[in-house]
C-alpha positions as CSV (number, residue, x, y, z in Angstrom):
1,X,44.3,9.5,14.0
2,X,45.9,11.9,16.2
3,X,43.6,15.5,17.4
4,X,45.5,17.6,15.4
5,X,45.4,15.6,12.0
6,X,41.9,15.3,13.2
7,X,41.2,19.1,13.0
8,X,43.1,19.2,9.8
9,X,41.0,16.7,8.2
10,X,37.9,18.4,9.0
11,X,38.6,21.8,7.7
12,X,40.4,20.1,3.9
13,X,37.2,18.5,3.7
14,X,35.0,21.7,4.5
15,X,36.8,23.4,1.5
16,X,36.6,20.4,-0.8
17,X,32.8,20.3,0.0
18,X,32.3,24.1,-0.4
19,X,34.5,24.0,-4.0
20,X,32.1,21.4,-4.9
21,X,28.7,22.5,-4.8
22,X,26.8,25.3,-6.1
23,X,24.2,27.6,-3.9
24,X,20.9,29.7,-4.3
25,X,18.9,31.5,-1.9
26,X,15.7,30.3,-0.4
27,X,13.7,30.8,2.7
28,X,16.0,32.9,4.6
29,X,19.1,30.0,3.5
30,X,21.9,29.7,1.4
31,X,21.1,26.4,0.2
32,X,23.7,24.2,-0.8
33,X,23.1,21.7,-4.2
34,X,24.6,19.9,-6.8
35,X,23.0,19.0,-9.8
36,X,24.7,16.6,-12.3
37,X,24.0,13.8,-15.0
38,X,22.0,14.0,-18.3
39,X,18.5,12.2,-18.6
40,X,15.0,11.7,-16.4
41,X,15.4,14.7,-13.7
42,X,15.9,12.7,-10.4
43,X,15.5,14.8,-7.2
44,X,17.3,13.2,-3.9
45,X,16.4,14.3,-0.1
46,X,18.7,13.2,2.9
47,X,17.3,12.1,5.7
48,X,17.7,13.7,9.8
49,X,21.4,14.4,10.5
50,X,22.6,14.0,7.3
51,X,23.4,15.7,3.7
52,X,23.3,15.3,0.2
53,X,26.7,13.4,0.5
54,X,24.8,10.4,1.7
55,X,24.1,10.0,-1.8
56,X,27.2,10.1,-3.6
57,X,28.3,6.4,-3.9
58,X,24.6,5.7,-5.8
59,X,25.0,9.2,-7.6
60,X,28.4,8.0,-9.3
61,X,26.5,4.7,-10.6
62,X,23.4,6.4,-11.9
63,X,24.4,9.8,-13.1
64,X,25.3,8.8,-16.8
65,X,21.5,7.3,-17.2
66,X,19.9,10.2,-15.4
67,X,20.0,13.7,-14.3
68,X,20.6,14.2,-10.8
69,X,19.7,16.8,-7.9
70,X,20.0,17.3,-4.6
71,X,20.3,19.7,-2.2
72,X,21.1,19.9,2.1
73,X,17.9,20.2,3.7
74,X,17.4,23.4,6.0
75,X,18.8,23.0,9.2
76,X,21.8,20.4,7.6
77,X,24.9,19.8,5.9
78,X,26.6,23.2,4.7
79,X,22.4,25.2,4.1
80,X,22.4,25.4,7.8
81,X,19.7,26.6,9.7
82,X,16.2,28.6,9.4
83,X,16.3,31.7,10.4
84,X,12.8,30.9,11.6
85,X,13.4,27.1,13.3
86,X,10.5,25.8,11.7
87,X,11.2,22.2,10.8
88,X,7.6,21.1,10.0
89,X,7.3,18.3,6.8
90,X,4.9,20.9,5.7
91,X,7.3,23.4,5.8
92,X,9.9,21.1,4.0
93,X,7.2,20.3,1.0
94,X,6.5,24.2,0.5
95,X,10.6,24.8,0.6
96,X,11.1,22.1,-2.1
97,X,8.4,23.2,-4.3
98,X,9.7,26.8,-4.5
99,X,13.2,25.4,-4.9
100,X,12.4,23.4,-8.2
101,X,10.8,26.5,-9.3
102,X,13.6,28.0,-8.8
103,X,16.1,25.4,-10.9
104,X,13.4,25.4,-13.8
105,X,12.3,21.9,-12.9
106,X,9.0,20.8,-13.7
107,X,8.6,17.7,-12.6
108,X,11.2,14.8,-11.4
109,X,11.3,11.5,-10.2
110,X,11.8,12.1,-6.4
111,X,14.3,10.0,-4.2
112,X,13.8,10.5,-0.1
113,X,15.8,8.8,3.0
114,X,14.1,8.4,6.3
115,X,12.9,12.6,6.6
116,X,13.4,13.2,3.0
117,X,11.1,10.2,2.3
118,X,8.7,11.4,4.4
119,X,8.9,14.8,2.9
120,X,9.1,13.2,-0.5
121,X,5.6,11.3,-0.1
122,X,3.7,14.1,1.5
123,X,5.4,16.6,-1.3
124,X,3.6,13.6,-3.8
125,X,0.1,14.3,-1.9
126,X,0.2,18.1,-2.3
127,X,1.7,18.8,-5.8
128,X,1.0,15.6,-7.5
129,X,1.7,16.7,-11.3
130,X,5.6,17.8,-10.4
131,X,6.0,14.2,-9.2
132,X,6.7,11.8,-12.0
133,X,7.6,8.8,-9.9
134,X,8.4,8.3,-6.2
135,X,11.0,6.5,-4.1
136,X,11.1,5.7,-0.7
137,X,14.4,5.0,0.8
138,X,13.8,3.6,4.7
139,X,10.9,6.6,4.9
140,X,9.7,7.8,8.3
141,X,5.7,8.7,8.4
142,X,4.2,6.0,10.3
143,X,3.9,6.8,14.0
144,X,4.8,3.4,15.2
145,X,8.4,3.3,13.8
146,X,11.5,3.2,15.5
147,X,13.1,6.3,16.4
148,X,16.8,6.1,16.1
149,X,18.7,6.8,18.9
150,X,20.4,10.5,18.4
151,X,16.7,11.9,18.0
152,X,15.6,10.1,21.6
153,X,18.4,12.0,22.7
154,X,17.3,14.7,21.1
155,X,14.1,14.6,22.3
156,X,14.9,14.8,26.1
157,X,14.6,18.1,28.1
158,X,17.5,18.2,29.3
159,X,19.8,16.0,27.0
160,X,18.7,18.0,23.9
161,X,19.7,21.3,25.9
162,X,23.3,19.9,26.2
163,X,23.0,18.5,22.5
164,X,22.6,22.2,21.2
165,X,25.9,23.0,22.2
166,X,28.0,19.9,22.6
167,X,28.4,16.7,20.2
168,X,31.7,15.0,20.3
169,X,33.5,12.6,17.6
170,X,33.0,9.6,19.4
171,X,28.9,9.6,19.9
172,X,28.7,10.5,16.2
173,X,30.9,7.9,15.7
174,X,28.2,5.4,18.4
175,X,24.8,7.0,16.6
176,X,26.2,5.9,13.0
177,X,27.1,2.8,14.5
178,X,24.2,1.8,16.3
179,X,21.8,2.9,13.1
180,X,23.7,1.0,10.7
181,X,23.4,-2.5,10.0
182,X,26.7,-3.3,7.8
183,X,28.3,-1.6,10.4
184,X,31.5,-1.9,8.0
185,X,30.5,1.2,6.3
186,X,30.9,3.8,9.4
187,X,34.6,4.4,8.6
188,X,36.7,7.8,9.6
189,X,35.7,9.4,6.4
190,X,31.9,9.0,7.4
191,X,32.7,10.0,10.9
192,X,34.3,12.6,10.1
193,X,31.6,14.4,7.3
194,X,29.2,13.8,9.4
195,X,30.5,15.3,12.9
196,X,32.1,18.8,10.7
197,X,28.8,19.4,9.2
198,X,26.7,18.7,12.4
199,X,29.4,20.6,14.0
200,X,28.8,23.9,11.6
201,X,27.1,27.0,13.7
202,X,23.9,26.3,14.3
203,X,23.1,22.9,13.2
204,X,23.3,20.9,16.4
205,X,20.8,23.4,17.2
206,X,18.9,22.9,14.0
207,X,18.7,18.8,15.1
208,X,17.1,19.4,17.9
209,X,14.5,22.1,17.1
210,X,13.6,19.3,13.9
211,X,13.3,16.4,17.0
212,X,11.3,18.4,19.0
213,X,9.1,19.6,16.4
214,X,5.2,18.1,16.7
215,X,4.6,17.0,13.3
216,X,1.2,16.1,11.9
217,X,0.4,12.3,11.5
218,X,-0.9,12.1,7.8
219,X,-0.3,8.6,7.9
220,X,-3.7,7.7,6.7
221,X,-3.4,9.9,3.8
222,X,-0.6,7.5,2.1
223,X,-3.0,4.9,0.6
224,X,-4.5,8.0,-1.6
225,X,-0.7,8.5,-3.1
226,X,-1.4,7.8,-7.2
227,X,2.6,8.4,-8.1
228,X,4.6,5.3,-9.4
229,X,6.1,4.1,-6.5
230,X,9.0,2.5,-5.3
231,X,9.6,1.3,-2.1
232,X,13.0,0.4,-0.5
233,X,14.0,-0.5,3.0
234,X,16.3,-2.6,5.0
235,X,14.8,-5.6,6.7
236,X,16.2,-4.0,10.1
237,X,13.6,-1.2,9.8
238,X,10.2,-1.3,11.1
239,X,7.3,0.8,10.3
240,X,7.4,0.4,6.7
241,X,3.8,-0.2,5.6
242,X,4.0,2.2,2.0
243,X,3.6,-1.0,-0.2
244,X,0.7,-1.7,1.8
245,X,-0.9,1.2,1.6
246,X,-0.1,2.5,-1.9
247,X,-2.0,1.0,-4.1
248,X,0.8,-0.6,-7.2
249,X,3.7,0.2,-6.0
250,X,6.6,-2.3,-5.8
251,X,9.2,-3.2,-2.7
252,X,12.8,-3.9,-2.5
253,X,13.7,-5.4,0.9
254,X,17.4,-5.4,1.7
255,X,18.7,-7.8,4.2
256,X,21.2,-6.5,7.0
257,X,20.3,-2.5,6.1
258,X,19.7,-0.6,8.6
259,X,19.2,3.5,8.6
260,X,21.9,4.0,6.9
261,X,20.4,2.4,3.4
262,X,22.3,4.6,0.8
263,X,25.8,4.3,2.4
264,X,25.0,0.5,3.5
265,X,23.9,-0.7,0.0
266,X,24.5,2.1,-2.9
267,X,24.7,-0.4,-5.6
268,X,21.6,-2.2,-4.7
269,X,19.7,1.0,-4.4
270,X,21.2,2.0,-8.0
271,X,20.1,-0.9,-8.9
272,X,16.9,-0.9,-8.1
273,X,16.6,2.9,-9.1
274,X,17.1,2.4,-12.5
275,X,15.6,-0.9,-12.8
276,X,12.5,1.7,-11.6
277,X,13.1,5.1,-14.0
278,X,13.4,2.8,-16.8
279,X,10.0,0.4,-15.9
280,X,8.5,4.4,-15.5
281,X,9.9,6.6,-17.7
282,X,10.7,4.7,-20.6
283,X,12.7,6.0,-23.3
């Protein structure tokens, strides 16, 4: 792919992405969301570096048995950045809690990816009666996991200074590579979401502030989670003690997924989505 049909890619997609969703504003943010389906209300959260577009190969296999919503995070995807660069979970709970408000939903079963797991389980410890059932999709909370390589990066004084203002195709294209484990699914279309939307203003920026952020370890606070749970996670990941520590809930183990868990294996997390909603929620 030469640079010029390159550039042209990028901005086609930009408008298709834009003609597709629908907005509200929140927090300082025009938050882009899509909301779609009929059924049990299923909220989905991205995870660091990412956007609701992650999603859309298990959205097209679950949306005629459920209704589906999700949304890019604050400082991702086509919402952007906060005004205020405060990236704290706690931050992220209090945003999604006024959002749902703000669609009119009650309560949902809610779906989180590495940072939207994490916000998805502490969101289930502080408003536990809008949270009909939880799943946990490769969820970050416990201090001793692995921290994938673009927030190292991130992390690093100097490095992260350059990362605000510089992120080219082709160490995208090594960070998706080296967090996936069917490496088969990092193809141009991937690439190329992925480095537009980091590439938007502000959102290289926006990765870093999040990396660099000093989050508080509520890691022991997960065994007292009550919500039906759902655990899934690739058998590359470590760190994943939820069905451990919460107390019922059931685990899906993928073998050769890595980070990338709803791109690597959609149809095995529909599967085990619905397998779930309908064990939960039944009709």
């Amino acid at each position: 792919m030469g640079s010029g049909n390159f550039g042209y890619s990028v901005v086609v997609m930009r408008v298709d992405l834009e003609l597709a969703s629908s907005y509200c504003s929140l927090d300082g943010v025009r938050v882009r969301y899509l909301r779609e389906g009929s059924g049990p209300t299923v909220v989905m959260l991205h995870g660091s570096g990412s956007s609701l577009d992650a999603f859309d190969a298990t959205v097209r296999r679950v949306r005629d048995r459920c209704e589906l919503v999700r949304m890019d995070l604050p400082g991702f995807g086509l919402t952007g950045p906060r005004p205020d660069r405060d990236y704290r979970i706690g931050t992220y709970t209090r945003f999604l809690d006024r959002l749902l408000t703000q669609l009119e939903i009650s309560s949902a079963v809610l779906i989180g990816n590495s940072l939207g797991g994490n916000i998805a389980w502490q969101y289930a410890l502080d408003f536990p009666a809008r949270v009909r059932g939880l799943v946990l999709v490769n969820a970050t909370g416990y201090p001793e996991k692995s921290v994938p390589a673009a927030l190292r990066l991130a992390r690093n004084p100097v490095i992260g200074q350059v990362l605000r203002r510089w992120g080219p195709r082709g160490a995208v294209a090594r960070n998706l590579r080296s967090a996936a484990g069917r490496t088969g699914v990092v193809d141009d279309a991937l690439i190329d979401r992925v480095h537009a939307l980091a590439s938007r203003p502000g959102n290289r920026g926006a990765f870093v502030d999040l990396a660099t952020t000093d989050q508080d370890d509520r890691s022991h606070e997960i065994s007292r989670i009550a919500t039906p749970t759902l655990v899934v996670r690739g058998d590359l990941i470590d760190g994943q003690h939820f069905a451990r520590d919460i107390a019922g809930s059931r685990e899906v183990v993928l073998r050769g997924v890595g980070h990338l868990l709803p791109e690597e294996a959609p149809a095995e997390l529909a599967d085990a989505v619905l397998s779930f909603i309908d064990a939960q929620l039944p009709a």
